[in-house]
Backbone bond lengths (Angstrom), bond angles and torsions (degrees), N, CA, C in turn:
res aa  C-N    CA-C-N  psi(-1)  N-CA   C-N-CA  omega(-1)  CA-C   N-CA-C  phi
1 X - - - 1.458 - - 1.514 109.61 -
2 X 1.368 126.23 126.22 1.660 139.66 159.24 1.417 113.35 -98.14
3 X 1.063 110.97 128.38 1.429 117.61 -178.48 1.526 94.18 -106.16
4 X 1.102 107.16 -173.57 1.893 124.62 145.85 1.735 104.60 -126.11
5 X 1.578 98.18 178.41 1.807 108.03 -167.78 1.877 71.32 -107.48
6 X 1.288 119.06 143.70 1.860 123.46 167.21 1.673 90.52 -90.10
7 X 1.753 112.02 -47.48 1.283 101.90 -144.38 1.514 95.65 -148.23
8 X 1.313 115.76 128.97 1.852 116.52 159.13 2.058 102.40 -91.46
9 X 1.399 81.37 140.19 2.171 71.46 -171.59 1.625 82.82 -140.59
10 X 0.988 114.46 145.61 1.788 151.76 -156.54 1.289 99.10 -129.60
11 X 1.776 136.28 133.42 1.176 142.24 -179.62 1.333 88.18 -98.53
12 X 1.222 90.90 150.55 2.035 123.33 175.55 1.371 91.76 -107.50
13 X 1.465 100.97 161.22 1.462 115.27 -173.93 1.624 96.89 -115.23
14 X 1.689 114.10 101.06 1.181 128.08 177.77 1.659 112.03 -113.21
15 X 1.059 107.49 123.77 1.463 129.92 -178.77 2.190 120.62 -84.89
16 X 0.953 92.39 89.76 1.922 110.74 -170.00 1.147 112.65 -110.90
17 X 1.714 136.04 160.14 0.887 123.28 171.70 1.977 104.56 -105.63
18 X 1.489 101.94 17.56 1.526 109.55 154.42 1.305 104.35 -79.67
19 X 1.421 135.90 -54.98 1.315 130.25 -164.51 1.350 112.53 -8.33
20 X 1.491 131.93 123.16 1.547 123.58 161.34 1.429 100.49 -67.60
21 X 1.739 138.82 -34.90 1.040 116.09 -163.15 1.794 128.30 -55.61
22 X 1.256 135.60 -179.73 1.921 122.74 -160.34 2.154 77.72 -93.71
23 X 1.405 137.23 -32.88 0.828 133.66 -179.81 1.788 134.00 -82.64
24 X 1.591 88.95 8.35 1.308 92.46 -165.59 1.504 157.17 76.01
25 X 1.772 96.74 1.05 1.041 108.93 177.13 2.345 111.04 -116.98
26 X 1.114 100.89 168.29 1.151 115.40 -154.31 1.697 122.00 -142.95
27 X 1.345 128.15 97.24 1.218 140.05 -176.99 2.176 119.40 -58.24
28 X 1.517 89.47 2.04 1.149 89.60 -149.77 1.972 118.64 -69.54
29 X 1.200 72.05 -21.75 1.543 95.18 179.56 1.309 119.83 -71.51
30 X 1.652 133.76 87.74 1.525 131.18 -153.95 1.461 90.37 -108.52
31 X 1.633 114.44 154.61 1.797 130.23 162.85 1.616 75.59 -147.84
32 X 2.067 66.96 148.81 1.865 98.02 172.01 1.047 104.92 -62.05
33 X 1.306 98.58 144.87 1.801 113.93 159.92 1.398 106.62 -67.93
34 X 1.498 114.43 168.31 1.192 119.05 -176.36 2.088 109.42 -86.74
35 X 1.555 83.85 -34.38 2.255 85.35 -174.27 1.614 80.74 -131.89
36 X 1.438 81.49 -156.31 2.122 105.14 -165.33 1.451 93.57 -76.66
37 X 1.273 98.08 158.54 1.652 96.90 -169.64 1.492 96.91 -136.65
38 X 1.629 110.47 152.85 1.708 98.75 174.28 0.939 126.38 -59.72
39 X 1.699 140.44 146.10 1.416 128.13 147.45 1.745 131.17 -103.66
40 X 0.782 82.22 96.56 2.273 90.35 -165.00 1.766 89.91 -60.26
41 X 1.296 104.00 161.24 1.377 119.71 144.87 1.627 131.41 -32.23
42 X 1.712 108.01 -45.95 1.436 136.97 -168.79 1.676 94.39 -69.44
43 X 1.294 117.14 -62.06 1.267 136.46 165.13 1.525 119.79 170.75
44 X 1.188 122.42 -148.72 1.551 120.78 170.78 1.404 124.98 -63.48
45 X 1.404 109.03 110.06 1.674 116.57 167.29 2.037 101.44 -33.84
46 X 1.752 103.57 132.77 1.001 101.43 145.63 1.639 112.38 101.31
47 X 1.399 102.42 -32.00 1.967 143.22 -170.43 1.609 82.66 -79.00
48 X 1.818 105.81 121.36 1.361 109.33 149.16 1.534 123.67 -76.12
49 X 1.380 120.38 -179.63 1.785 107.10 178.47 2.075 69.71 -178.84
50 X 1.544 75.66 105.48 1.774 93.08 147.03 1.126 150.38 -63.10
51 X 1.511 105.12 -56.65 1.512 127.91 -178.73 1.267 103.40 -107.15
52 X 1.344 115.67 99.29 1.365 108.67 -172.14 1.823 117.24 -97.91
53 X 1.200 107.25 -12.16 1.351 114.01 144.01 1.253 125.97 -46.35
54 X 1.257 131.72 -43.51 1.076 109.64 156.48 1.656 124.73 -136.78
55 X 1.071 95.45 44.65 1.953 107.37 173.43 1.624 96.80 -124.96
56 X 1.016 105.26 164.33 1.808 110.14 162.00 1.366 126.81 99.37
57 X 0.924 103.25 -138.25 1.687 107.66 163.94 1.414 125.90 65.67
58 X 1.278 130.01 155.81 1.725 129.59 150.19 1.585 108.14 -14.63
59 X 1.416 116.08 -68.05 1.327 117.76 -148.53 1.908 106.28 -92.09
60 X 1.075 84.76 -16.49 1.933 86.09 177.05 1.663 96.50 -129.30
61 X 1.178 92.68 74.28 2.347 104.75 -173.61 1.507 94.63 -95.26
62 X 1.542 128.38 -27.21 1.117 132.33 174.23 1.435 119.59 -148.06
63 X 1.360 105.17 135.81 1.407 109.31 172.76 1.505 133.13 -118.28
64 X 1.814 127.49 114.00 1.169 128.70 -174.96 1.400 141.15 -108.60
65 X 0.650 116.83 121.82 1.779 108.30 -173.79 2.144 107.27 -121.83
66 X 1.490 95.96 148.34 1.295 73.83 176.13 1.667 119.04 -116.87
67 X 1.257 101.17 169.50 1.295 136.21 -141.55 1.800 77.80 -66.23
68 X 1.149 158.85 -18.65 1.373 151.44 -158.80 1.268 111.13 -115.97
69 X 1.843 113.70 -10.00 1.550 127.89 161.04 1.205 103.84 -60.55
70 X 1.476 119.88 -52.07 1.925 143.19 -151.15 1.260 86.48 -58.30
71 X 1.663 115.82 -62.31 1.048 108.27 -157.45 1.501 131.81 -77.76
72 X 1.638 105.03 -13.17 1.178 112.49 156.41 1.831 126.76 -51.48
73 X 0.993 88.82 -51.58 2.052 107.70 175.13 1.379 94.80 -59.98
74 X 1.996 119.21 -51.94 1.557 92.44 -172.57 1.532 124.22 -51.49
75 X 1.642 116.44 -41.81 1.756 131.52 159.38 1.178 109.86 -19.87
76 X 1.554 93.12 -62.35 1.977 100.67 -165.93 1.494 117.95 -58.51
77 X 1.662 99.87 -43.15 1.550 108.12 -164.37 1.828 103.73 -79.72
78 X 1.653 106.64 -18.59 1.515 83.24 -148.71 1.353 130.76 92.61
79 X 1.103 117.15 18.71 1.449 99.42 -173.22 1.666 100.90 164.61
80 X 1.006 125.38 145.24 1.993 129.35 -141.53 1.420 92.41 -87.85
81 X 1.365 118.36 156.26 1.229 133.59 -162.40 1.438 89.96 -160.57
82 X 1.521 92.44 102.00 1.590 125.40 177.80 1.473 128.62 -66.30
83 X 1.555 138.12 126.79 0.886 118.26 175.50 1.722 119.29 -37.04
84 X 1.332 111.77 133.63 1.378 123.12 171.39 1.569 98.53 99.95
85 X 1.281 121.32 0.93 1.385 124.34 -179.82 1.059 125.44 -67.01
86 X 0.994 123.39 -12.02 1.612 138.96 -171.39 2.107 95.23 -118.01
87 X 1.054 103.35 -5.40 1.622 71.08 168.84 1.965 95.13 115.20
88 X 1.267 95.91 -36.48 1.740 94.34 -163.24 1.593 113.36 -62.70
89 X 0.841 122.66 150.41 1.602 146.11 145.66 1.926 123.10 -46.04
90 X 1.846 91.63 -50.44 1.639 102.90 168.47 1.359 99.76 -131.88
91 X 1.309 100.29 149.82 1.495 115.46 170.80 1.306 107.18 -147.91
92 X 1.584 96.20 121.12 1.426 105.26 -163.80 1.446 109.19 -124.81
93 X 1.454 113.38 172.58 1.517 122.33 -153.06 1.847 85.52 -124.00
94 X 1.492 115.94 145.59 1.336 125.48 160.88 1.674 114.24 65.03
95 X 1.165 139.18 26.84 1.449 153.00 -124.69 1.418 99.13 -162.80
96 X 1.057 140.63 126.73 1.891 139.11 -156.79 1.672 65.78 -153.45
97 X 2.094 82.16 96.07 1.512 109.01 167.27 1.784 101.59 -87.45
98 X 1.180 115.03 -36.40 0.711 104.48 -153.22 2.133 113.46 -90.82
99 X 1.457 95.47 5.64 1.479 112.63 179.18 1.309 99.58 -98.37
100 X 1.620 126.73 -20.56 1.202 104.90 -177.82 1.147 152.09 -90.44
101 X 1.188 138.53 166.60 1.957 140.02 -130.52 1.331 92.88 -84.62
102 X 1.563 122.52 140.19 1.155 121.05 153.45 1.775 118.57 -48.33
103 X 1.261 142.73 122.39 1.114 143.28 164.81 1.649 103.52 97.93
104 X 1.265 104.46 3.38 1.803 84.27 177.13 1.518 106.43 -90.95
105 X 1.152 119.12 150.06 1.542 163.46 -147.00 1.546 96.22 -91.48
106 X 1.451 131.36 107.96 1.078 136.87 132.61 1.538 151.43 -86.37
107 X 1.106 142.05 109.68 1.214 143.75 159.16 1.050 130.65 -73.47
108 X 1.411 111.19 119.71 1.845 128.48 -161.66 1.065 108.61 -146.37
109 X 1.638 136.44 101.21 1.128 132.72 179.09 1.872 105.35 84.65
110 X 1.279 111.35 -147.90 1.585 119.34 178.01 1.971 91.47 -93.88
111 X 0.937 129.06 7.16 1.504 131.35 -174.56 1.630 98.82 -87.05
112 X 1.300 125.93 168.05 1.405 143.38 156.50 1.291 125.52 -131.78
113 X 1.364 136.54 88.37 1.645 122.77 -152.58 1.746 93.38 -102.45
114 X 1.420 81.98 177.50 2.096 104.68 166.22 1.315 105.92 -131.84
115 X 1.524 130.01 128.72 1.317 129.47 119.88 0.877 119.86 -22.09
116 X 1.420 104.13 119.61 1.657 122.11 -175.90 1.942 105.75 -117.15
117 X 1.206 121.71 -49.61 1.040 121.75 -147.47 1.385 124.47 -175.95
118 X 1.194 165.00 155.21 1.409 163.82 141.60 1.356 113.28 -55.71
119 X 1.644 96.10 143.59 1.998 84.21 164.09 1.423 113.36 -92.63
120 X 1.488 98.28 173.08 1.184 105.38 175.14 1.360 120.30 -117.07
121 X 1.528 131.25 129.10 1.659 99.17 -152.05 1.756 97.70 -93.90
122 X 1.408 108.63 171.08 1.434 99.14 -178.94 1.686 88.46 -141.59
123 X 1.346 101.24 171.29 1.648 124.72 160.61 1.549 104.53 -3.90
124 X 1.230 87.63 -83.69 2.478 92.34 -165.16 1.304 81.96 -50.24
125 X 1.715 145.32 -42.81 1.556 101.14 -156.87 1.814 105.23 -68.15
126 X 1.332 124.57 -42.97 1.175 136.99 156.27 1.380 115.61 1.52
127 X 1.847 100.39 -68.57 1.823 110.88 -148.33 1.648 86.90 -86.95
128 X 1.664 114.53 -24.51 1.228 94.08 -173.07 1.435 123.43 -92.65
129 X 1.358 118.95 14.40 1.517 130.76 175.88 1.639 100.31 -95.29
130 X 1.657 109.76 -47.08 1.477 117.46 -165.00 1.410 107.96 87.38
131 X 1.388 109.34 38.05 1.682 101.10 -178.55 1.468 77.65 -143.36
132 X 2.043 103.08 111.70 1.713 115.58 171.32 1.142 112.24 -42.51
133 X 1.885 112.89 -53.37 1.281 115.76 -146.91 1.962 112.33 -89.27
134 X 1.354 97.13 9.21 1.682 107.53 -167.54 1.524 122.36 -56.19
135 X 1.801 89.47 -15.32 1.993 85.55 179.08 1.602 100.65 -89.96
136 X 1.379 121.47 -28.29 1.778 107.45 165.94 1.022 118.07 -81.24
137 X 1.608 134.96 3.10 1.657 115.52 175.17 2.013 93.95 -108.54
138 X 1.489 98.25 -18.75 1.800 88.43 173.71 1.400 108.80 -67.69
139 X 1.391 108.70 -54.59 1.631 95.06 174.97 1.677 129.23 -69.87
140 X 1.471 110.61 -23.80 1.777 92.30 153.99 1.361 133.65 -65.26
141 X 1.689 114.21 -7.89 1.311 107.25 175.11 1.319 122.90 -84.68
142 X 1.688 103.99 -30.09 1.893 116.26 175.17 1.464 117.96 71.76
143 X 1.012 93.21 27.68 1.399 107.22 -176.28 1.617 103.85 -111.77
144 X 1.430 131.11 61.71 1.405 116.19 -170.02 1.402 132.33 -102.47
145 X 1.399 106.71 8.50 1.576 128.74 -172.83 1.335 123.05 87.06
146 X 1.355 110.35 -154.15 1.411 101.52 -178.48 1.624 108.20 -150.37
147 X 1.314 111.07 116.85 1.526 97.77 159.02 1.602 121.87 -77.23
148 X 1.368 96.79 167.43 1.704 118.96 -171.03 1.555 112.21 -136.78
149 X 1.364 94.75 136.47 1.771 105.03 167.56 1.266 108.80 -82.36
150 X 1.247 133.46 -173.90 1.556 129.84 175.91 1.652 88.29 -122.75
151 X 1.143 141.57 153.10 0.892 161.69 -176.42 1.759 148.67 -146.86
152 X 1.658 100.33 -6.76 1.105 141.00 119.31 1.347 124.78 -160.74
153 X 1.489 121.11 140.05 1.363 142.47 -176.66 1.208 112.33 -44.81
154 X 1.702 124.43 124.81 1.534 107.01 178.28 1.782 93.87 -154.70
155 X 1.487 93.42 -153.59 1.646 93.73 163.44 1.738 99.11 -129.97
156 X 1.424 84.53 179.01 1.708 104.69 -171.39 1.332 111.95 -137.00
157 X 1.267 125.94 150.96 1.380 131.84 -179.07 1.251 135.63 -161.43
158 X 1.137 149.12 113.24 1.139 139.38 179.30 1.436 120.92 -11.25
159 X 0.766 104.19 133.51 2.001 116.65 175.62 1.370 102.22 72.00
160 X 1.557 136.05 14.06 1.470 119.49 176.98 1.645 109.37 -93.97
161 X 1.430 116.79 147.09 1.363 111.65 -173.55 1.120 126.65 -66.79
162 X 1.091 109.61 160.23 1.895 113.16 170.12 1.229 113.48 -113.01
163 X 1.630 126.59 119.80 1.025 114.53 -156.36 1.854 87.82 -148.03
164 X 1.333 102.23 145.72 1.601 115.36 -142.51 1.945 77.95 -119.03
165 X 1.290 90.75 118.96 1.554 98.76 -163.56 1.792 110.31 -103.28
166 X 1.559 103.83 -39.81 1.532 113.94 155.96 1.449 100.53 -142.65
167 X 1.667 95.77 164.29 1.474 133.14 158.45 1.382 150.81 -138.46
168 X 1.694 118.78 108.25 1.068 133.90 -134.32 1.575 96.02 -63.25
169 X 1.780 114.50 144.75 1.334 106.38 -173.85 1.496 124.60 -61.16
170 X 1.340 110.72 -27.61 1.366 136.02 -154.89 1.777 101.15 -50.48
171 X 1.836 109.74 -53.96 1.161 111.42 153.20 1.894 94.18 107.45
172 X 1.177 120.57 3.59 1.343 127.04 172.97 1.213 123.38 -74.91
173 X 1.420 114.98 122.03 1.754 114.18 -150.46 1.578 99.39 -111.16
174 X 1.268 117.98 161.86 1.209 121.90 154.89 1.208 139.30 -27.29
175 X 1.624 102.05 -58.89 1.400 101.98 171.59 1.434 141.37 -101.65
176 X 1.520 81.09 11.93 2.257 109.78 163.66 1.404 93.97 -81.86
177 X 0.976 145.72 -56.34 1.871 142.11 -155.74 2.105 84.05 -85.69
178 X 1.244 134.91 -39.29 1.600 94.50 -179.68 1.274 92.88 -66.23
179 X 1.364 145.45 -73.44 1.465 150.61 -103.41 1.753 90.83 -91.11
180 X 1.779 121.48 0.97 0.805 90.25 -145.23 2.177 63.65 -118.03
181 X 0.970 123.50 -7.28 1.161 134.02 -177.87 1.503 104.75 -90.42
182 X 0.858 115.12 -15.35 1.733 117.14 -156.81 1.563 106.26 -129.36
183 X 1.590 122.52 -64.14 1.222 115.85 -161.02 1.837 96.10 -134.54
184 X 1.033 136.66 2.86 1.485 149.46 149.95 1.446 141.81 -90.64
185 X 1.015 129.47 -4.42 1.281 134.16 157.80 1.372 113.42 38.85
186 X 1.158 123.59 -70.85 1.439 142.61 -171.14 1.860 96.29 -60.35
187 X 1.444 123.65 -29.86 1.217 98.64 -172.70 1.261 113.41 -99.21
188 X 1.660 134.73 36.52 0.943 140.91 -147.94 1.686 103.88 -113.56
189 X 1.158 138.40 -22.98 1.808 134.53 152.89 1.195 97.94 -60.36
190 X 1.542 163.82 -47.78 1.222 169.35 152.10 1.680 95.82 -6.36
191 X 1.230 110.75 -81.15 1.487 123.41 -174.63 1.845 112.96 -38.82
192 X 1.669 112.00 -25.75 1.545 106.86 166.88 1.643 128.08 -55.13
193 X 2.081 82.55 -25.61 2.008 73.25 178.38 1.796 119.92 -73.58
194 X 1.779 107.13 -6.42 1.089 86.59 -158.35 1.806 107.06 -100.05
195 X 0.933 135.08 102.78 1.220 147.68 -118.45 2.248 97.69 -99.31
196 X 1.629 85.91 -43.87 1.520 111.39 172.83 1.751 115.53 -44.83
197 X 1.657 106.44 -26.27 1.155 120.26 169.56 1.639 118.58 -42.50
198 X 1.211 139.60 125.07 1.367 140.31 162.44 1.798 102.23 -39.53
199 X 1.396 89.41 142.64 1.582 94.10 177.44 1.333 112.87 -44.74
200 X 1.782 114.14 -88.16 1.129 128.42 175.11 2.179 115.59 -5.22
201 X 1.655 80.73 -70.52 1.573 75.39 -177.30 1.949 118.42 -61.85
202 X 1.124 110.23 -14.80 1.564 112.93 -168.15 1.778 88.68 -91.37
203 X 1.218 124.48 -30.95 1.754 121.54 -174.24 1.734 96.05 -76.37
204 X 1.569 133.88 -29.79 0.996 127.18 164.52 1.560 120.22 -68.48
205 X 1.500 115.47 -30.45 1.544 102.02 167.34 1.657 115.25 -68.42
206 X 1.293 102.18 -39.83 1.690 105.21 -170.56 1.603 103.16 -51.96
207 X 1.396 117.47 -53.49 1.862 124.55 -179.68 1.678 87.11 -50.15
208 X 1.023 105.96 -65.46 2.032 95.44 -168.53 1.475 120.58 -59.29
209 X 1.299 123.44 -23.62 1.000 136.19 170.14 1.740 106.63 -62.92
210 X 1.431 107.04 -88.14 1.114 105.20 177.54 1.914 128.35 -45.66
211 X 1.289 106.95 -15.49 1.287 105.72 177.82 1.499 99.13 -83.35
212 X 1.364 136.49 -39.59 1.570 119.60 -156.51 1.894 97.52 -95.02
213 X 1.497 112.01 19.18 1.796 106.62 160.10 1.700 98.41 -90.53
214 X 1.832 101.21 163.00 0.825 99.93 176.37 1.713 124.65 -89.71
């Protein structure tokens, strides 16, 4: 699979009284960059991140959704949903974010990322759309993107390909580990094969796991 990058998008520092951050402010709000932009390990050169409890990090260094999700939501909402609208970092065109393997290896630009994980949407994405009910119709759609590790440092840019370099056998996708966290239950021993998983979230399947034996 080749994708392309549609969009590199950079958070603005917008001040709400949705903000999850304890100060009130909120990264959530992304516009394209104008050229290729760095991508560190830490995450995107340049990219605000509010709540850093729970945005950021090694394991969520980048965040993508693609550009054919947006446009689904634009349908839904009525009304256009801009690259970076959803929150992401990349937004990409032709790329089945949401099929892809926990731990497989992307190349984008001079960068190399990993599938890490799905998001999970919370409150600020909510207050910052203005649609109450957006964390139960985001999670009935299952479509929640994908975070990325950085895996080597590069730049990124509009129109550079995405090109899916390996894929872990195990075969555990993005949007099997939300549906399976959120609205699946039953597919949740599944999620042990995928190892690529961030601790934290794999020590939360094991507690769920082991709690629903008898």
């Amino acid at each position: 699979m080749t994708g392309r990058v549609a969009a590199v998008n950079l958070g603005l520092v917008t001040e709400a009284e949705w903000a999850g951050d304890a100060s009130g402010r909120s990264g959530i709000d992304k516009r394209p960059a104008d050229g290729p932009v760095p991508v560190r390990f830490a995450g995107v050169a340049g990219d605000f991140i509010g709540e850093r409890a729970h945005h950021g990090g090694p394991d969520q260094a980048v965040y993508a959704y693609a550009a054919e999700d947006a446009e689904w939501w634009s349908a839904e909402l009525g009304r256009t949903v801009a690259p970076g609208g959803l929150g992401e970092n990349l937004t990409t065109w032709a790329v089945d974010v949401t099929g892809a393997v926990i731990g497989e290896r992307w190349a984008v630009g001079s960068a190399v990322l990993q599938v890490t994980k799905p998001r999970t949407p919370c409150a600020t994405f909510a207050g910052f759309w203005g649609v109450p009910d957006l964390i139960k119709r985001f999670t009935a759609r299952a479509a929640p993107g994908a975070y990325l590790r950085v895996l080597r440092e590069g730049e990124i840019g509009a129109g550079d390909p995405v090109e899916v370099l390996d894929r872990p056998a195990h075969g555990v996708t993005i949007g099997e580990v939300f549906r399976a966290m959120s609205l699946e239950p039953e597919l949740l021993p599944r999620l042990l094969d995928a190892t690529d998983l961030p601790e934290p979230v794999l020590e939360k399947v094991r507690r769920r796991v082991a709690g629903a034996r008898p």
